[in-house]
Structures are given as structure tokens and as C-alpha cells.
C-alpha positions, 0 to 999 in steps of 0.5 A: 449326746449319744456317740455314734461308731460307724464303720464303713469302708466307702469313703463317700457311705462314710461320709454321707452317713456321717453327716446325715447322723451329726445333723440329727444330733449325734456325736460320730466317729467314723472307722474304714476297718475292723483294726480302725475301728477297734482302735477307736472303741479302746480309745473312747466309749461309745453308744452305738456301732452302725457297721457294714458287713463287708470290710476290707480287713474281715467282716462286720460279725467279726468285728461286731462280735469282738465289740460286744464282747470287748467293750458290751457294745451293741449294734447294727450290721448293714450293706449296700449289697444284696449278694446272696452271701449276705441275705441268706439265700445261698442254695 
């Protein structure tokens, strides 16, 4: 069974996405922050890191760069959010 990282900070994103990975077969865990979720990659291995880009305690580059360096995870970045930050758009 594929192990699945995700981290998101909104708790009802969390827990839908959770629950729409483990009916399709995956093994989750879930993380609210960069410090929770760095926690659970030192304390278990996982396939997959399914990261927001907007985190209460830094950004999801950061922690996707600090896992992929760290642990040679990879993964995807998403956001609920169409700011212009986040889409490349700022003039």
C-alpha cells in the first residue's frame, strides 16, 4: 500500500482529502504544518507528499524542498487559493 504525506492546515481540506485518499486505497497520514509534518517524515517513510503552498508556519516550497532534500521525497504542491502570489501573476 503506497503511503501517502499530506499536509494541510484546514482541518475540514484535511479531512476530506484524507478520506477521499483512503477509499482509494492509500495509506495517510495527515500533518497542519511544516514542524508536524517534518516530524512525521523523520518518524515513518512515506511515497507521496500532497502539500498545500500556504502553511500557518511557512510555505509548502519550503517544506517541499526540506523533504526532497531530507528524505528524497517527492511531491505535489496545491492551493485552494487563486491569489495572485501563487499563480505567477503579480505584475
Amino acid at each position: 500500500m503506497k503511503r501517502i504525506l499530506l499536509v494541510e492546515d484546514d482541518p475540514d481540506s484535511s479531512l476530506v482529502m484524507s478520506r477521499l485518499l483512503r477509499s482509494t486505497g492509500y495509506d495517510v497520514e495527515a500533518a497542519h504544518s511544516i514542524f508536524s509534518a517534518l516530524g512525521l517524515a523523520q518518524a515513518a517513510t512515506f511515497d507521496l507528499v500532497l502539500c498545500d503552498i500556504g502553511l500557518p508556519d511557512g510555505t509548502g516550497y519550503e517544506l517541499m524542498e526540506q523533504l526532497h532534500t531530507r528524505y528524497a521525497l517527492s511531491g505535489v504542491a496545491m492551493s485552494g487559493y487563486g491569489m495572485d502570489e501563487v499563480i505567477g501573476l503579480v505584475p
